[in-house]
C-alpha positions as MATLAB code, in Angstrom:
seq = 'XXXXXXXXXXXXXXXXXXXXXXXXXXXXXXXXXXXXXXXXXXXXXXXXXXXXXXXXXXXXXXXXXXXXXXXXXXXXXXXXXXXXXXXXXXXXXXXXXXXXXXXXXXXXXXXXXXXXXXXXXXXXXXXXXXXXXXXXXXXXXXXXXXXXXXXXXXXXXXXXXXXXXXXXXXXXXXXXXXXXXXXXXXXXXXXXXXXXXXXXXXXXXXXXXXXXXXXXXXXXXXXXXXXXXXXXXXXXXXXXXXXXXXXXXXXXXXXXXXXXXXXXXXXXXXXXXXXXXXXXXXXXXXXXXXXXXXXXXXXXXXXXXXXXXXXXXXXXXXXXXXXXXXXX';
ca = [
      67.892   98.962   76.442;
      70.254   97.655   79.424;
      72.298   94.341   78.995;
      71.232   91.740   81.398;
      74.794   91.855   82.727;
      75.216   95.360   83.231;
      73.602   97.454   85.748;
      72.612  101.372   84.744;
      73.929  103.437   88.156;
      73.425  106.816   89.427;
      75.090  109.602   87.212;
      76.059  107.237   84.633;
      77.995  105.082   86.331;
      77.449  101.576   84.603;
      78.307   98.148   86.667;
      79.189   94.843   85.539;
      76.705   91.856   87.561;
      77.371   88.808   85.947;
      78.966   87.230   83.265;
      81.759   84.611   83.769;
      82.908   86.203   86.737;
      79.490   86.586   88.600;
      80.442   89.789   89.836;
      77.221   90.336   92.101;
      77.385   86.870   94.334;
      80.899   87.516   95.266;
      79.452   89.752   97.859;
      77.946   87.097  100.101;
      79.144   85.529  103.459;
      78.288   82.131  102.773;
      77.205   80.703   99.004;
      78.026   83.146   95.892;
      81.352   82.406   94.171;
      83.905   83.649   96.807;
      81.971   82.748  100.475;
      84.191   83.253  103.259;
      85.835   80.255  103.212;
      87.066   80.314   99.766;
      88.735   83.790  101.252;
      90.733   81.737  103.670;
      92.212   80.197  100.767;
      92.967   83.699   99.104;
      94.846   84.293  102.946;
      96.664   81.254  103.012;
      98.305   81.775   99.814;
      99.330   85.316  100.192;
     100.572   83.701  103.615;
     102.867   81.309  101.730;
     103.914   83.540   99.479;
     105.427   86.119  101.882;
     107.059   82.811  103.535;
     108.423   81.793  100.754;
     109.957   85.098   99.252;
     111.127   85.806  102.947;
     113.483   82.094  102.874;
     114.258   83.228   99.091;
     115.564   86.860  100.104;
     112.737   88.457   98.193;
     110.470   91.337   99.234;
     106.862   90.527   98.757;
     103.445   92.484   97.731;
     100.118   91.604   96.673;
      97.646   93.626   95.601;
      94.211   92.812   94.758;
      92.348   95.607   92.381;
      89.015   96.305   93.934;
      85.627   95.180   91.747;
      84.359   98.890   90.589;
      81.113   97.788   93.155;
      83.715   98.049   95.865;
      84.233  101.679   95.629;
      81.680  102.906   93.486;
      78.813  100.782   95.356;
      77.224  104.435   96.240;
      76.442  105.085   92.739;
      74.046  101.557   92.693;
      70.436  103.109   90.936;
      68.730  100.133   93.200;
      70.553   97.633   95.769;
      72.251   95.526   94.057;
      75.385   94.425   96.756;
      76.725   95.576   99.985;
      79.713   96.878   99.397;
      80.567   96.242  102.579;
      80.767   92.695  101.918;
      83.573   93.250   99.534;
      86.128   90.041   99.041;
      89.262   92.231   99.523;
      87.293   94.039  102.890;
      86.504   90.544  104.082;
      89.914   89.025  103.517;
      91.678   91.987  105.303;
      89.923   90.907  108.265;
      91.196   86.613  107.893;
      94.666   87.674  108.771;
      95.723   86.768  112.206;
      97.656   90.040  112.475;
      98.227   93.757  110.356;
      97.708   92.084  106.841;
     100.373   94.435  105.795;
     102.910   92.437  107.303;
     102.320   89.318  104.779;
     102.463   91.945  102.112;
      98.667   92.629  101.682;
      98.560   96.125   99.980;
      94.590   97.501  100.536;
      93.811  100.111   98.163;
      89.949  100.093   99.109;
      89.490  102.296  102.096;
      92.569  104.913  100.217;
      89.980  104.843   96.699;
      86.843  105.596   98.816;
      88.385  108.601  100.597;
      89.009  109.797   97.089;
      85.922  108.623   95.036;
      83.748  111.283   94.966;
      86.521  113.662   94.041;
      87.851  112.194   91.387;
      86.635  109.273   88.797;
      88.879  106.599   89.284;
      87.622  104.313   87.154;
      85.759  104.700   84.231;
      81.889  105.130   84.021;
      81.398  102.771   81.375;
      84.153  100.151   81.546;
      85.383   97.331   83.979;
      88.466   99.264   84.931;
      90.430  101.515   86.783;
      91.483  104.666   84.470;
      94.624  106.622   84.603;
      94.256  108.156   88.232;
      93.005  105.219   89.763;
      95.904  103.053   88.170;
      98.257  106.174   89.464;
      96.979  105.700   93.619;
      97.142  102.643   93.305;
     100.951  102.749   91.658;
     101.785  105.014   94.668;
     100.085  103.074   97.542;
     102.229   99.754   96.264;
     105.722  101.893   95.962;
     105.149  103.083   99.547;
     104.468   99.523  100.619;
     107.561   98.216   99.223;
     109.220  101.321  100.295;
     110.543  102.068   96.555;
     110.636  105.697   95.034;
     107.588  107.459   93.530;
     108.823  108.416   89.886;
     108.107  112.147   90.336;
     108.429  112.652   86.217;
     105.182  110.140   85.888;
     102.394  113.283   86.664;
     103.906  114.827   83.381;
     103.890  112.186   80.664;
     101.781  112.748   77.541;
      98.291  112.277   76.811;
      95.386  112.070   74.155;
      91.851  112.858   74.863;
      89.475  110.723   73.282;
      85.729  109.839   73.304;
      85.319  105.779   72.810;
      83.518  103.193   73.061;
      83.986  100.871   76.031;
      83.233   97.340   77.323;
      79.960   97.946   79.342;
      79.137  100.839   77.573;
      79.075   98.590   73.916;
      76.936   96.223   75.807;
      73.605   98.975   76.267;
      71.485   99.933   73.541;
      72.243  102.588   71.793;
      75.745  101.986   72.885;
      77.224  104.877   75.079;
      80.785  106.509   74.775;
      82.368  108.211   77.291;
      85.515  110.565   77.407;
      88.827  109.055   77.995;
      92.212  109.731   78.753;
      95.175  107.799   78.008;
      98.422  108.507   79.309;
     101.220  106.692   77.944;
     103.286  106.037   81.273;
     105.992  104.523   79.212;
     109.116  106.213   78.584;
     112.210  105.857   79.803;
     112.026  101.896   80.183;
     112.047   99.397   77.326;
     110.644   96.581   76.425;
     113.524   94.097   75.434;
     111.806   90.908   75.537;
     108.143   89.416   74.926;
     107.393   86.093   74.221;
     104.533   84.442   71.394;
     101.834   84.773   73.644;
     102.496   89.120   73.771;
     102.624   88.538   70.218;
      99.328   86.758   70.144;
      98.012   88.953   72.555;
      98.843   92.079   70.616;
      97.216   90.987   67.288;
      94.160   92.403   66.220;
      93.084   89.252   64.202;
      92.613   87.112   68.129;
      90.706   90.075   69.621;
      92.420   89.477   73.245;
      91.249   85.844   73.610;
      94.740   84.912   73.974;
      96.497   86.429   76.884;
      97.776   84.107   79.832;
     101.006   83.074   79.566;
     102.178   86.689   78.220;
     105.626   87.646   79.560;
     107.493   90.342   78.704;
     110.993   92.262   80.322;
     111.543   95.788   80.359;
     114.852   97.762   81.453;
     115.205  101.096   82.502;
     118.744  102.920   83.357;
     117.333  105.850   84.129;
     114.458  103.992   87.106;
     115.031  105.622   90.507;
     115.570  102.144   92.313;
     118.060   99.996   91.038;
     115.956   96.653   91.680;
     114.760   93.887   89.835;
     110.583   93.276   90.410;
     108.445   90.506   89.224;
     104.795   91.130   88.439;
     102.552   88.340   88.324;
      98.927   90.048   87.274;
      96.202   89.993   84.813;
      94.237   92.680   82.635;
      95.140   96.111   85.104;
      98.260   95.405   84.824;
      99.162   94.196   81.110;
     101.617   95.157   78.852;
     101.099   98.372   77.129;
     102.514  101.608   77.296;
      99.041  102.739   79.291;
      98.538  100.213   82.149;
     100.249   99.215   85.711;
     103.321   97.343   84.080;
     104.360  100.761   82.180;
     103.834  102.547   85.844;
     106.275   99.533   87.554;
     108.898   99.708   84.171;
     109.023  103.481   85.008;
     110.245  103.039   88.474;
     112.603   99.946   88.539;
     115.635   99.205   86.863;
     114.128   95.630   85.216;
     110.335   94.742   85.256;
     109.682   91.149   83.896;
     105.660   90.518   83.967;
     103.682   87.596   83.470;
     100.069   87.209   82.565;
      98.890   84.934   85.287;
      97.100   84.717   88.439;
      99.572   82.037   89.898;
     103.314   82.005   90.462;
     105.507   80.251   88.800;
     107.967   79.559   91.439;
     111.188   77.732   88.959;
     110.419   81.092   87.531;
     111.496   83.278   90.793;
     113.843   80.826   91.433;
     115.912   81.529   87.986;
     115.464   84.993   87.620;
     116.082   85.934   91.423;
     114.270   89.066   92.021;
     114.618   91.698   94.192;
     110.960   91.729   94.316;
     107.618   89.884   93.839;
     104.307   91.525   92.938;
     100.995   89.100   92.558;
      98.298   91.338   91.419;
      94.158   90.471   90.926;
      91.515   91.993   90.056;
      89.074   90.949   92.737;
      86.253   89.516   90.756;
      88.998   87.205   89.592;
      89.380   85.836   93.065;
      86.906   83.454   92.715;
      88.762   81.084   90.947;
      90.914   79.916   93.765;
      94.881   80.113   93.514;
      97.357   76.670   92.999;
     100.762   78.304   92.574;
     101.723   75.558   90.070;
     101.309   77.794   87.097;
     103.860   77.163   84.369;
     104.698   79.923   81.836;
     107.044   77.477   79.950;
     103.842   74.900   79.548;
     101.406   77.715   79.235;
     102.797   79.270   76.479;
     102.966   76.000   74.474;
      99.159   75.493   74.928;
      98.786   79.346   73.971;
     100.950   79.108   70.931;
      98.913   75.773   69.528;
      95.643   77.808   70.682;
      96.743   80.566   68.337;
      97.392   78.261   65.487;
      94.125   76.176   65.974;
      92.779   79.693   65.815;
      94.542   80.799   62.389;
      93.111   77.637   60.985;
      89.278   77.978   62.012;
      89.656   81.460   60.356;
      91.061   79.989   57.604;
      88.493   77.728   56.759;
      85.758   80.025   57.616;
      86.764   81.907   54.883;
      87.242   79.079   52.903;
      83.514   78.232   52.944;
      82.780   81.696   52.326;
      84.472   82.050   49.712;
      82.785   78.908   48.629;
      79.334   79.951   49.259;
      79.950   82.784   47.224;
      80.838   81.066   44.351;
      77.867   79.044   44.671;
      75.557   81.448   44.749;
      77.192   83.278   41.584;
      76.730   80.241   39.563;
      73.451   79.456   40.229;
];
């Protein structure tokens, strides 16, 4: 049986078309959740943003994760988009001159050259896997100009079969083989904040993950920078994901879990360098830039204990069910 929001491809490639990001109408023109003009937004802020790093001294890149539709559109079993009609295609195309130049990094026409070569993301999940995460690592380094870590083809890895998002969703579920390369080695992590913690425990299953922030150093980085990543779910904080590819390669990484800047931020920590990164289904909720970590994580942190207290009390009253039903 197929979940209603996930689409069975070609060769077992499995798509996600709807849920709370209504992945499938983000490939329209007009209507859908991200219609052309909601793109001009998208442009104006990445606009801004390059303006604003440029007065600050800052070098500036974002980078917007294509939807697995975008590059693996081929593998559709019946029309379901044009991939054509891609947000991060159509936004390329808003800018009034090489988008490159306000710092838009395109990773979509690089990852179809090398689709059908390579898997890039996996079959039955939302996300890039380890190779795609590594192009797309090396595409941003050579748009900022920084070093490649050479050492990152070699770090260790487990082969695994698991269970992933879209593939838990069919039934019988379907696992696929994974690798998982732990990118992190060299660099640190020396700081994360409640919300990292929150994030990382078991008992809140992920709900709680905006707001995360979290430092790493590394002596031994080929570029003796500073960067600032701003980015979601691809990039994260684990040893596997984008950050761990970034903390690898720069002297100090400090990331935050948000789709915003948080400008006092950049202001006190003075970076050499500011990253935004999306996914692009994300992109339909449009950016503000008046995200506050400080604020954030108090919300987060009183989220996590209104949390802790509806699991206590659940198992309060089933503890007194049980009771009940003992005695009579």
């Amino acid at each position: 049986m197929t979940s209603l929001h996930v689409h069975k491809g070609l060769d077992d490639w499995l798509f996600l078309t709807g849920g709370s990001n209504f992945v499938t109408t983000l490939y329209q023109r007009e209507g859908g959740h991200l219609p052309d003009v909601a793109l001009e937004g998208w442009r104006d802020t990445i606009v801004a943003r390059k303006r604003r790093c440029d007065a600050l001294g800052v070098r500036y890149a974002h980078i917007a994760i294509p939807e697995k539709l975008t590059i693996y559109g081929h593998k559709q079993a019946e029309p379901l988009v044009d991939p054509d009609l891609a947000p991060a295609l159509r936004l390329l195309k808003l800018f009034d001159c090489d988008p490159a130049a306000y710092g838009y990094v395109d990773l979509v026409a690089l990852m179809r050259a090398h689709r059908d070569s390579v898997d890039l993301y996996f079959r039955t999940d939302t996300h890039w896997n380890a190779i795609g995460s590594l192009l797309g690592y090396e595409t941003l380094c050579d748009a900022l100009g920084l070093e490649r870590n050479a050492a990152l083809a070699e770090r260790p890895f487990v082969d695994d079969l698991r269970l992933l998002d879209l593939g838990s969703k069919l039934d019988p579920p379907v696992y696929e083989p994974v690798r998982e390369v732990t990118w992190l080695q060299d660099a640190t992590r020396v700081y994360h904040n409640n919300v990292v913690r929150l994030l990382e425990a078991h008992e809140y299953g992920g709900e709680i993950h905006v707001g995360s922030h979290a430092i790493f150093k590394n002596p031994k980085a080929p570029n003796d920078c500073k960067l600032t990543l701003f980015g979601d779910s691809f990039s994260g904080v684990s040893p596997f994901h984008f950050t761990a590819l970034l903390a690898e390669t720069v002297s100090e990484l400090e990331f935050i879990w948000s789709a915003n800047v948080d400008w006092g931020l950049v202001e006190r920590v003075k970076p050499d360098i500011v990253v935004t990164e999306i996914a692009e289904r994300y992109m339909a909720i449009p950016p503000n830039d008046r995200f506050s970590l400080r604020a954030t994580q108090i919300r987060q942190e009183w989220l996590g204990r209104r949390r802790r207290l509806e699991a206590w009390l659940r198992d309060k009253r089933a503890n007194w069910r049980q009771r009940s039903s003992k005695s009579a």
